[in-house]
TIMI-2910 file (N, C-alpha, C, CB; in pm, 1 decimal, decimal comma, always signed):
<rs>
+----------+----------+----------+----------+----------+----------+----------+----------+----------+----------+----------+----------+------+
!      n_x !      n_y !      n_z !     ca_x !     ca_y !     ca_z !      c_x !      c_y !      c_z !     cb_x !     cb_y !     cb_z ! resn !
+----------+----------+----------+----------+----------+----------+----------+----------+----------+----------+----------+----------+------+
!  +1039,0 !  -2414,9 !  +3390,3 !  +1022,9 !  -2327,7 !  +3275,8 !  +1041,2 !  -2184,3 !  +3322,4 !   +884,5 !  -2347,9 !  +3208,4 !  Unk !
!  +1115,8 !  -2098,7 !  +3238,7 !  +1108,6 !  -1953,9 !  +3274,0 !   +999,6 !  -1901,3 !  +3270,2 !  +1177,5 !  -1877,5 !  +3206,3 !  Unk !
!   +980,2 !  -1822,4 !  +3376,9 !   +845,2 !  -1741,9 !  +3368,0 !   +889,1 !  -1598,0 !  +3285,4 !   +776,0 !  -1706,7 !  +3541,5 !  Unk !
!   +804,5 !  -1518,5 !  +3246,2 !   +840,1 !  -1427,6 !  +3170,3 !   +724,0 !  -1309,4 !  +3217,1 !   +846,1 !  -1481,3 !  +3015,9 !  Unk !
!   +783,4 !  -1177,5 !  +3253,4 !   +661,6 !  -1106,8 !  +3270,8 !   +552,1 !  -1068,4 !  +3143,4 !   +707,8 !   -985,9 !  +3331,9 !  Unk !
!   +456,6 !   -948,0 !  +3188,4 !   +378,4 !   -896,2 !  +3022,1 !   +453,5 !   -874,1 !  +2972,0 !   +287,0 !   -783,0 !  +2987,5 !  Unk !
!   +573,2 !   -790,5 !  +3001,9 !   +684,2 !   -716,2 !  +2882,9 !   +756,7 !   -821,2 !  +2847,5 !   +796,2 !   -590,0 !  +2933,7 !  Unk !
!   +790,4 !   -937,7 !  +2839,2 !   +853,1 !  -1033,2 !  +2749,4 !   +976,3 !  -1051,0 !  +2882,1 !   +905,3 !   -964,9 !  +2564,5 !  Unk !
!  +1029,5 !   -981,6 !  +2965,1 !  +1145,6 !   -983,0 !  +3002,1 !  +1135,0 !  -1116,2 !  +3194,2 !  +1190,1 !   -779,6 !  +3009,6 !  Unk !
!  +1265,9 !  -1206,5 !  +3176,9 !  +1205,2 !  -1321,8 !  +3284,4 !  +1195,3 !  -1234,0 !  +3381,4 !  +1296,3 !  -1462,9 !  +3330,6 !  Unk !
!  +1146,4 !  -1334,4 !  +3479,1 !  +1064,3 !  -1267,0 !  +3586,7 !  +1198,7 !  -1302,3 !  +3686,6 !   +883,6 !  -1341,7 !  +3629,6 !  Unk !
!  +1223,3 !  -1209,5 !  +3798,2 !  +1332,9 !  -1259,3 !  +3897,8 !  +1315,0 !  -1258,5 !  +3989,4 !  +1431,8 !  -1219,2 !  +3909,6 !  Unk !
!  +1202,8 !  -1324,0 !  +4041,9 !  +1224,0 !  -1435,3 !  +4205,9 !  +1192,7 !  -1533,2 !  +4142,3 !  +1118,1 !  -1423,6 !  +4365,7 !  Unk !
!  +1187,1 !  -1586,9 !  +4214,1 !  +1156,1 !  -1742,5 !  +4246,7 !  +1233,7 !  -1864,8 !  +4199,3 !  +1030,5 !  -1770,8 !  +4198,3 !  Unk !
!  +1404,5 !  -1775,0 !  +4142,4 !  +1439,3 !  -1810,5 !  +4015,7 !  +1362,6 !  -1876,1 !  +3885,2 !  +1522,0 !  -1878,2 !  +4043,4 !  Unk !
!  +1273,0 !  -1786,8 !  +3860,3 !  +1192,7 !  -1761,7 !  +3735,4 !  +1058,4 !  -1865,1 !  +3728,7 !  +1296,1 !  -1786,1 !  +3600,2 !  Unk !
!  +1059,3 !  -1943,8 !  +3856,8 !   +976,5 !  -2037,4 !  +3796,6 !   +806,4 !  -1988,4 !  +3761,5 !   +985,2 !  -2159,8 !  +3897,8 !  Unk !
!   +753,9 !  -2077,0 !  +3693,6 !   +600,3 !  -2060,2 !  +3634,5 !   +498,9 !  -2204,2 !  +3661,0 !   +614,9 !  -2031,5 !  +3447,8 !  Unk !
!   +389,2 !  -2140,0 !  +3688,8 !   +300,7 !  -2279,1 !  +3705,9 !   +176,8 !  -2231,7 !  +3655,3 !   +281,2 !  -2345,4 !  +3867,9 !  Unk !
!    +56,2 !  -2348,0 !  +3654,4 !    -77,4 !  -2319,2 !  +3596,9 !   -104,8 !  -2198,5 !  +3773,9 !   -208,7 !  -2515,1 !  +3557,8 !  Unk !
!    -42,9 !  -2270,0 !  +3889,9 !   -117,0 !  -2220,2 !  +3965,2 !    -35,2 !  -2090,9 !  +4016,2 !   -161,4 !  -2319,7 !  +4060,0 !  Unk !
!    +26,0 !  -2022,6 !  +3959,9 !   +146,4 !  -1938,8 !  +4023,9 !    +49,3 !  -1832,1 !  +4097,7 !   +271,0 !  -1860,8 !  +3898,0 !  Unk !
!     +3,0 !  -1760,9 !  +3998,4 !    -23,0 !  -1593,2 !  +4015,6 !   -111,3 !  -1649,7 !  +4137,6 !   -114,9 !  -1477,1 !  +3864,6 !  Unk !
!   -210,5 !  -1748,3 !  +4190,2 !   -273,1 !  -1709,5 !  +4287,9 !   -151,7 !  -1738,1 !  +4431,3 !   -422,9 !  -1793,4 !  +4282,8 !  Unk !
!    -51,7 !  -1805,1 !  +4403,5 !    +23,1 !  -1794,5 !  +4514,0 !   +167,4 !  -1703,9 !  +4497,9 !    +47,0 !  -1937,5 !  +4554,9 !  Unk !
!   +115,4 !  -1651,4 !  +4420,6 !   +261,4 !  -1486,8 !  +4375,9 !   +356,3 !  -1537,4 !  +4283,8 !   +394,6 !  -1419,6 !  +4534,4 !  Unk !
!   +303,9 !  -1503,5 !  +4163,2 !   +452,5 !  -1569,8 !  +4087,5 !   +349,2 !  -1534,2 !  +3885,0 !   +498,8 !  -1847,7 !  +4163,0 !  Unk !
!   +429,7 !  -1637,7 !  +3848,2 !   +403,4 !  -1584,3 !  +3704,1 !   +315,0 !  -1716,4 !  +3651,8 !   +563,4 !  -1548,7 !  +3602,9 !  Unk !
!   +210,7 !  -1738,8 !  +3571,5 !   +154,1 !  -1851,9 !  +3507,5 !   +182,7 !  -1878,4 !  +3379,5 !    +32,0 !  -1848,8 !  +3512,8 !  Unk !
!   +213,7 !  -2063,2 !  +3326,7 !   +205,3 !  -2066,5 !  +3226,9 !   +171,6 !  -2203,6 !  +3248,3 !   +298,8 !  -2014,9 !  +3152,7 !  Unk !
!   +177,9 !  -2275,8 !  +3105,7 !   +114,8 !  -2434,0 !  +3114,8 !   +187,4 !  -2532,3 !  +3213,1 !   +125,2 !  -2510,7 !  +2963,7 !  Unk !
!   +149,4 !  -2650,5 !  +3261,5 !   +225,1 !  -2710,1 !  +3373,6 !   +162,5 !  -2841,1 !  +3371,6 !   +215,8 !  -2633,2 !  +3518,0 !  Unk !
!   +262,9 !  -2945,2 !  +3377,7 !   +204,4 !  -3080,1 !  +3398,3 !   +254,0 !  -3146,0 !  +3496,7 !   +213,8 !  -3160,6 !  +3295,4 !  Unk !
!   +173,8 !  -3169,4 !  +3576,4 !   +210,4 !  -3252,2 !  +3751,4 !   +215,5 !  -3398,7 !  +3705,9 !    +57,2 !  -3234,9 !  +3904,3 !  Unk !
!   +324,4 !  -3461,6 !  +3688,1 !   +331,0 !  -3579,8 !  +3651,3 !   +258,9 !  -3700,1 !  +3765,6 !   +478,1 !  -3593,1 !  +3622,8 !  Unk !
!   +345,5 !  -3680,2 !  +3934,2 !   +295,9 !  -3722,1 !  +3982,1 !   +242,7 !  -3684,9 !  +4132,9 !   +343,6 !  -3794,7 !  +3951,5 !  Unk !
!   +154,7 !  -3664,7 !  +4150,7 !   +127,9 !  -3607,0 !  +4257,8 !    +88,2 !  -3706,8 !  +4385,2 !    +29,1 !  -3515,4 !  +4220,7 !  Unk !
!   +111,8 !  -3783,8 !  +4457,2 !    +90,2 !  -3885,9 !  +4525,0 !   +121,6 !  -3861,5 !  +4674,3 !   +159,4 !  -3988,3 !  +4467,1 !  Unk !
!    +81,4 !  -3990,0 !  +4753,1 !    +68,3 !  -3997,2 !  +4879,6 !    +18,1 !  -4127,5 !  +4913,6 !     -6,6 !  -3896,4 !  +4925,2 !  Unk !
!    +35,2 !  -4191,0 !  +5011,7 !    +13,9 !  -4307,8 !  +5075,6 !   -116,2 !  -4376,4 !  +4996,2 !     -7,5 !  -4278,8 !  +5234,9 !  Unk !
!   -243,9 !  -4327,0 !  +4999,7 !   -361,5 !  -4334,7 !  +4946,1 !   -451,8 !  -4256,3 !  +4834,7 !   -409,0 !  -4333,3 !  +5033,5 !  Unk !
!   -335,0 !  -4235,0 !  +4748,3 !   -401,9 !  -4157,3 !  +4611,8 !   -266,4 !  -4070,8 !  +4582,8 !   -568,7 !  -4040,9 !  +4645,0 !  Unk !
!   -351,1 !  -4121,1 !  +4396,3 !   -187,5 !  -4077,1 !  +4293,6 !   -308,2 !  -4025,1 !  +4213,9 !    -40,1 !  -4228,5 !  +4197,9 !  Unk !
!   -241,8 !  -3886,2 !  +4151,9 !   -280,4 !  -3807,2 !  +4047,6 !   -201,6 !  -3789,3 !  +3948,7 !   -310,5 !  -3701,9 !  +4082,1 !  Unk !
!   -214,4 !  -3759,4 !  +3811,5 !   -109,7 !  -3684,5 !  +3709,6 !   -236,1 !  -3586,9 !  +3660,0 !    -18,1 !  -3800,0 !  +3563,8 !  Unk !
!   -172,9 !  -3423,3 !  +3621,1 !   -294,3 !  -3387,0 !  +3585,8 !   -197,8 !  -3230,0 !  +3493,5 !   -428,2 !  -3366,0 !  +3747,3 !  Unk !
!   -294,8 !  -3269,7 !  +3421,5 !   -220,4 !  -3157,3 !  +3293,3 !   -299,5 !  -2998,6 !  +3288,7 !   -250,9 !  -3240,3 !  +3102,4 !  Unk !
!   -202,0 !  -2884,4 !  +3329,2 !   -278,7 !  -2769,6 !  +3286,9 !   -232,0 !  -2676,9 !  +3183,9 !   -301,4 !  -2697,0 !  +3391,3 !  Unk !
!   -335,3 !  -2662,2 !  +3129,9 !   -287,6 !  -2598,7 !  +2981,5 !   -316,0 !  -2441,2 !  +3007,0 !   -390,7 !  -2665,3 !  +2829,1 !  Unk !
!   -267,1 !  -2380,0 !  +2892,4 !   -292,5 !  -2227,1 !  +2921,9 !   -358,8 !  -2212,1 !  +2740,3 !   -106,9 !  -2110,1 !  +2980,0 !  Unk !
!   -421,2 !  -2094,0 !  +2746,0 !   -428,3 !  -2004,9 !  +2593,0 !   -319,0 !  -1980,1 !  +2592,0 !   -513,1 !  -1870,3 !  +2564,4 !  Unk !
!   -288,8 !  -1948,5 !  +2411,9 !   -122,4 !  -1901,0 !  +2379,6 !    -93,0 !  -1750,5 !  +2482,2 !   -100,4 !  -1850,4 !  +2168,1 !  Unk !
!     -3,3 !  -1740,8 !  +2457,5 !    +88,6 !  -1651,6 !  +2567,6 !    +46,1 !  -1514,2 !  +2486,5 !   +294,1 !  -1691,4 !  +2578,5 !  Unk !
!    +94,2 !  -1419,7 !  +2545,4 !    +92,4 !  -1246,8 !  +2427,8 !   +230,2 !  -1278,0 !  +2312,5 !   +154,5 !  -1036,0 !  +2561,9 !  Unk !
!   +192,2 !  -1188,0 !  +2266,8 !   +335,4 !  -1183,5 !  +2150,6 !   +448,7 !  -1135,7 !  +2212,2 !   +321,6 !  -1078,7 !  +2014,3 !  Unk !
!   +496,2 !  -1154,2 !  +2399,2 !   +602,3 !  -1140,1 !  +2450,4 !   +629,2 !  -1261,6 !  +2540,0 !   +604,4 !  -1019,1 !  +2508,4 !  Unk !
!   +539,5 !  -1404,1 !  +2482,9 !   +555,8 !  -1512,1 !  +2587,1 !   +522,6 !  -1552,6 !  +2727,5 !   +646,7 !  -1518,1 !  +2595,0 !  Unk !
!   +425,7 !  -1392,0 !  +2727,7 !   +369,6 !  -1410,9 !  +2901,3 !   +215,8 !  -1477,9 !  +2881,7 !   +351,1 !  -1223,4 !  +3005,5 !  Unk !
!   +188,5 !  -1531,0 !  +2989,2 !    +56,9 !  -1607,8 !  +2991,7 !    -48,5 !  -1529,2 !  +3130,7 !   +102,5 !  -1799,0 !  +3025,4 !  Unk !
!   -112,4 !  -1501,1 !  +3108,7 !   -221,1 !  -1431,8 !  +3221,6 !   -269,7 !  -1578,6 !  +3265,8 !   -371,0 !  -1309,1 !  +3149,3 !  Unk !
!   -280,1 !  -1489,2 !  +3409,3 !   -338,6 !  -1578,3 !  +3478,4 !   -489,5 !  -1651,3 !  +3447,3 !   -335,9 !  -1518,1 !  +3587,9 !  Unk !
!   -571,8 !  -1544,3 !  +3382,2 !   -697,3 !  -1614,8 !  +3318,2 !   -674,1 !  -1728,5 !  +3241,0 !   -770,2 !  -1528,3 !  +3230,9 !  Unk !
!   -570,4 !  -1717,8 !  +3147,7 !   -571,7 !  -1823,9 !  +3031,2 !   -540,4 !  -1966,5 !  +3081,4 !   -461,5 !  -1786,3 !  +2917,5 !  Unk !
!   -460,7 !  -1932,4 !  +3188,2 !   -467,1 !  -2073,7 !  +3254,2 !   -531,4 !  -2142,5 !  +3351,1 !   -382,7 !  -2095,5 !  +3289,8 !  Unk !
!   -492,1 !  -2308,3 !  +3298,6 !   -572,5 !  -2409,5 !  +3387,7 !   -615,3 !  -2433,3 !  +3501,2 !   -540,6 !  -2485,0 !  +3391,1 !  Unk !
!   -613,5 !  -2355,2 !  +3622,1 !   -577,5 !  -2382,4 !  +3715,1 !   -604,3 !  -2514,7 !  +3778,0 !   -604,4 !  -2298,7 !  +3766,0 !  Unk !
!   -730,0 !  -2554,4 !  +3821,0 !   -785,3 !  -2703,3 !  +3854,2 !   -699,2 !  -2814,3 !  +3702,8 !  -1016,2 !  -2695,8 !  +3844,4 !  Unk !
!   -680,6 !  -2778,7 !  +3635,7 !   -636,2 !  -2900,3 !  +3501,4 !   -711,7 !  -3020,6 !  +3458,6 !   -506,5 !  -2974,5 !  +3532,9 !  Unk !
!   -662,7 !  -3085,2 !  +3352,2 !   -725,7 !  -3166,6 !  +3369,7 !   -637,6 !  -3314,0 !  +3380,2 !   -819,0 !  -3146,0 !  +3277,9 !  Unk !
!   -709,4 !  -3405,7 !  +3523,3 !   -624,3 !  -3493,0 !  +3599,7 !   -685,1 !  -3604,4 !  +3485,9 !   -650,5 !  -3511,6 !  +3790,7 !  Unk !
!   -592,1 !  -3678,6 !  +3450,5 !   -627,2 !  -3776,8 !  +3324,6 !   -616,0 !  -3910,3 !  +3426,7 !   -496,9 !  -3773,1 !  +3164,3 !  Unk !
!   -516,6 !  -3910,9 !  +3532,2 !   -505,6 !  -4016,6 !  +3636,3 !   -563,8 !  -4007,0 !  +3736,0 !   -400,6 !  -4040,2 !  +3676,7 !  Unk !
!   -692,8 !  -4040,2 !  +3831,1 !   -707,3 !  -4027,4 !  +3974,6 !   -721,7 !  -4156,8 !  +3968,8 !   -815,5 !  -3937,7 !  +4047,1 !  Unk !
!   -661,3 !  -4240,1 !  +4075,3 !   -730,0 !  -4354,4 !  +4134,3 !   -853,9 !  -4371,4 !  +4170,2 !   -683,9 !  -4381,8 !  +4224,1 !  Unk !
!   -939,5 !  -4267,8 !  +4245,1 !  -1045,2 !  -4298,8 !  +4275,5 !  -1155,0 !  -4250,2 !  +4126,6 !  -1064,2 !  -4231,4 !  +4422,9 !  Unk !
!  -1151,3 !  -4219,6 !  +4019,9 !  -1195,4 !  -4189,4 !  +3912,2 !  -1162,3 !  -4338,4 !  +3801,8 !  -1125,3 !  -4042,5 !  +3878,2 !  Unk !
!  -1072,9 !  -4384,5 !  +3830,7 !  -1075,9 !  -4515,6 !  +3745,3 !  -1099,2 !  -4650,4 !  +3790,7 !   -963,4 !  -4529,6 !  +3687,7 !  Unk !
!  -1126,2 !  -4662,9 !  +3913,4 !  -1227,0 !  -4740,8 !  +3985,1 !  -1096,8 !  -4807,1 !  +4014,6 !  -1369,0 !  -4821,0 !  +3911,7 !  Unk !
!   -975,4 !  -4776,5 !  +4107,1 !   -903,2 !  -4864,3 !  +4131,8 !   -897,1 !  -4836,1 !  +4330,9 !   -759,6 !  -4846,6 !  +4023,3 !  Unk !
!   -929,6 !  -4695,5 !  +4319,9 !   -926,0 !  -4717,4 !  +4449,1 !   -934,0 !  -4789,4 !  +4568,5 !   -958,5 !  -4682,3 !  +4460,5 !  Unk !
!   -977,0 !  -4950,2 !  +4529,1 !   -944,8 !  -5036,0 !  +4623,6 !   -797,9 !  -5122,5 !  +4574,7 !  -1078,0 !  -5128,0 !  +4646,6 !  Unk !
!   -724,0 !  -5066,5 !  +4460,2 !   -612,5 !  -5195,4 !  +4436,6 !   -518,8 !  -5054,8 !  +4435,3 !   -620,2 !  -5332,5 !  +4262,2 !  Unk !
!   -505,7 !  -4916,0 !  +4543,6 !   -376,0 !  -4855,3 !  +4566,8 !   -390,4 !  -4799,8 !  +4716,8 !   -340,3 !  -4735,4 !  +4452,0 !  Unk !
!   -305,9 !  -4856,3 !  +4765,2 !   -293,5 !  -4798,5 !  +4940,4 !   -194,4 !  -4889,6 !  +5005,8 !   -454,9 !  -4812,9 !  +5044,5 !  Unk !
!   -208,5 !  -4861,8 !  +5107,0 !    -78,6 !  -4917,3 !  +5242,4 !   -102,2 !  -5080,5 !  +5267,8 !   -112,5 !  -4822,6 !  +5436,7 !  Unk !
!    -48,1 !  -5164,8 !  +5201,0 !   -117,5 !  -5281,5 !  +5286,0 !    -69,4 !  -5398,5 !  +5130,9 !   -346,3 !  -5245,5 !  +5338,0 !  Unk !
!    -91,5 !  -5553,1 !  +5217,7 !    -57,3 !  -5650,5 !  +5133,2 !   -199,4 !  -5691,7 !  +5043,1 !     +8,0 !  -5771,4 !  +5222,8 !  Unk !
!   -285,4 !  -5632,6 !  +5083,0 !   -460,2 !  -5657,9 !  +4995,7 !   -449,1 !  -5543,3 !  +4890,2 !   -639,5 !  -5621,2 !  +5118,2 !  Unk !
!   -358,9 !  -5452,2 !  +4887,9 !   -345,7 !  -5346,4 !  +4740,3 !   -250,0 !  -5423,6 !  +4611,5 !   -244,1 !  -5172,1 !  +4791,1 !  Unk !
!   -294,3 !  -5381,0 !  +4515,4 !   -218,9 !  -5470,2 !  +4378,0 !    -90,8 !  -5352,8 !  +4419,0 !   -318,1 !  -5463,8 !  +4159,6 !  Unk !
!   -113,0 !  -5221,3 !  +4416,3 !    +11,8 !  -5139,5 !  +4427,4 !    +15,0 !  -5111,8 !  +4611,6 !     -5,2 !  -4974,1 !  +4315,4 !  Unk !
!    +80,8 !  -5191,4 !  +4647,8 !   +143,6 !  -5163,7 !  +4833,5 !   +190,9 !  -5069,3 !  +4853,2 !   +252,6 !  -5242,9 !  +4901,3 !  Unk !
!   +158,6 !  -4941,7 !  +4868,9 !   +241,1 !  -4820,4 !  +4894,2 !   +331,3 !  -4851,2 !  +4988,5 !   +168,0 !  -4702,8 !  +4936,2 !  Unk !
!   +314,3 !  -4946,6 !  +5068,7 !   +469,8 !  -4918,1 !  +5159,8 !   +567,1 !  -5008,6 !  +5093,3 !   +468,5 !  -4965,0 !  +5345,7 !  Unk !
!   +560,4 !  -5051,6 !  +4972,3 !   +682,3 !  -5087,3 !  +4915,6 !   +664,4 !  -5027,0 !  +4784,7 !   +714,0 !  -5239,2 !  +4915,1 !  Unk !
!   +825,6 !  -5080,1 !  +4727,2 !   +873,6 !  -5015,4 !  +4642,3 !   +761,4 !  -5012,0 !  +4539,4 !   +998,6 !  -5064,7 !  +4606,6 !  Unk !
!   +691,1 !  -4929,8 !  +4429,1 !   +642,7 !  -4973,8 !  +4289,3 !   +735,4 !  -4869,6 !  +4189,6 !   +454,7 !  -4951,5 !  +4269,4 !  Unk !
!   +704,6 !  -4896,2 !  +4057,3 !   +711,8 !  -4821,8 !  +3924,7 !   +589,1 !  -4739,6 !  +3832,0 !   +758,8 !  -4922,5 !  +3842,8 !  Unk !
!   +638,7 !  -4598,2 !  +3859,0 !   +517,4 !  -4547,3 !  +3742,9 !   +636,3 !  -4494,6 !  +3609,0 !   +388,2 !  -4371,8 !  +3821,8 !  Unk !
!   +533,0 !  -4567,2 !  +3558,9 !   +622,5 !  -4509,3 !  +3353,6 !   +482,9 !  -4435,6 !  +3279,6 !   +685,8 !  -4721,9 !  +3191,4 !  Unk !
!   +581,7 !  -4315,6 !  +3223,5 !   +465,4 !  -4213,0 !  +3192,6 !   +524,2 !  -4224,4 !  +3043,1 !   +459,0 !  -4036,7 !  +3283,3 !  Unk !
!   +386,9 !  -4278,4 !  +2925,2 !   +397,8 !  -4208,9 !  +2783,9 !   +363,6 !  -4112,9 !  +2744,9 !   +359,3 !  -4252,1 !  +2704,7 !  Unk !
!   +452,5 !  -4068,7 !  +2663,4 !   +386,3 !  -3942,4 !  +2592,5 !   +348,1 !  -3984,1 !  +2457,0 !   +486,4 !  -3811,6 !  +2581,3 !  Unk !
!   +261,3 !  -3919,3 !  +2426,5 !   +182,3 !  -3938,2 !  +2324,7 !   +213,5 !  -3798,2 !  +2172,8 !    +20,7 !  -3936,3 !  +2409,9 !  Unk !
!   +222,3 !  -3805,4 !  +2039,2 !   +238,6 !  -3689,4 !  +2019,9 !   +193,2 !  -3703,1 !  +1862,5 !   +380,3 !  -3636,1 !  +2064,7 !  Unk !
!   +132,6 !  -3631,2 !  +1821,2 !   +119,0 !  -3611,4 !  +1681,9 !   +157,7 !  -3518,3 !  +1585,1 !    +25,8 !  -3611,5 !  +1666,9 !  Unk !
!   +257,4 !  -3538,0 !  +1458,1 !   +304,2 !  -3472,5 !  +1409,4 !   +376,5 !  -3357,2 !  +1509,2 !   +220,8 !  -3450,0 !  +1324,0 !  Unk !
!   +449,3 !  -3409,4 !  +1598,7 !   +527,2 !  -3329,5 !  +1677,1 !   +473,2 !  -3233,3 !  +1740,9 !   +614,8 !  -3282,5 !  +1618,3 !  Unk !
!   +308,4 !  -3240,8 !  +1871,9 !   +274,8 !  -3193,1 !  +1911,9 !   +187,3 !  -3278,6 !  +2010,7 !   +255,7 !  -3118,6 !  +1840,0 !  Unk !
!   +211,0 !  -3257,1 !  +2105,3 !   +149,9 !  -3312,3 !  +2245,3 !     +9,0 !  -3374,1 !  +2260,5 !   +145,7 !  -3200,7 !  +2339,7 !  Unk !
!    -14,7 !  -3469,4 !  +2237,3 !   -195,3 !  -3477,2 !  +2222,2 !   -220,2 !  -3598,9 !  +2364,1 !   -267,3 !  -3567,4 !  +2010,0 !  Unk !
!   -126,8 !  -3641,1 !  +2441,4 !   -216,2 !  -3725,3 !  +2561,7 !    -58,6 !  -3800,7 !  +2653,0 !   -360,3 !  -3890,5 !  +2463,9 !  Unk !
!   -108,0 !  -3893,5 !  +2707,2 !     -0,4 !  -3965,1 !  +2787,4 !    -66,0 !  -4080,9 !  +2840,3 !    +63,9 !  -3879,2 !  +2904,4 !  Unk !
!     -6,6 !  -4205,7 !  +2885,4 !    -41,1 !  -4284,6 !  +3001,6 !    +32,0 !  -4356,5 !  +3085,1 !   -110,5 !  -4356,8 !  +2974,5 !  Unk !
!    -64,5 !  -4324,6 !  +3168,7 !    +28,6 !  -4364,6 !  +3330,4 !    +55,1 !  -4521,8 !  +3327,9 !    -81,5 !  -4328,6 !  +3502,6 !  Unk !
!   +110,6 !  -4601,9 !  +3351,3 !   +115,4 !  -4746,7 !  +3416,9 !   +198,1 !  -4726,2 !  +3544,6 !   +189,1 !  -4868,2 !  +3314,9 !  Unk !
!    +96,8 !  -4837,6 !  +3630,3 !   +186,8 !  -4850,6 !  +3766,6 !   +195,5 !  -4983,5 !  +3772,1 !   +128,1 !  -4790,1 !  +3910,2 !  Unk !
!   +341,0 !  -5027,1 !  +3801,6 !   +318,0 !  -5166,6 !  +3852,2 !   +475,3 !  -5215,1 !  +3999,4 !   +325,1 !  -5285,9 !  +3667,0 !  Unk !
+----------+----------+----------+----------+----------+----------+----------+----------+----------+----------+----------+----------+------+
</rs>
């Protein structure tokens, strides 16, 4: 997504990009959804939202999510013993799996998602 400064106009490094977490690592903030964030022993998806932007499309760093909110942790949905490295996990990280992400939306506006892994 383009980042946009206060004055409405894009921002030019980073070729423009924007995140919930930008401004604390130099850059511009706006809403951001980490679909999947993973590793051998733990998968996240986690959504950060911002307050609406100014009337020039920029988002302060206050308004946004930074931590978000993770709708997927393995160890939060009690699976943490069926995802890791090994033939005793339902999902074997050292082989291949599938994650399919829904989106969810009402009257043409974003209200949730869910993860399946198999």
């Amino acid at each position: 997504m383009p980042a946009r400064q206060e004055n409405g106009d894009l921002w030019e490094r980073a070729y423009w990009y924007c995140g919930a977490q930008q401004s604390k690592y130099g850059g511009e903030s706006c809403p951001e959804f980490d679909i999947m964030e993973a590793n051998t022993w733990g998968f996240h998806t986690t959504a950060h939202a911002c307050k609406p932007p100014n009337e020039n499309g920029w988002y302060s760093a206050e308004s946004c999510d930074f931590r978000g909110a993770c709708e997927v942790d393995i160890e939060d949905v009690g699976a943490i013993d069926r995802y890791g490295p090994g033939a005793e996990f339902d999902i074997d990280t050292l082989k291949t799996f599938s994650v399919r992400i829904d989106y969810h939306d009402f009257e043409g506006h974003f209200v949730g998602y869910t993860t399946t892994m198999e």
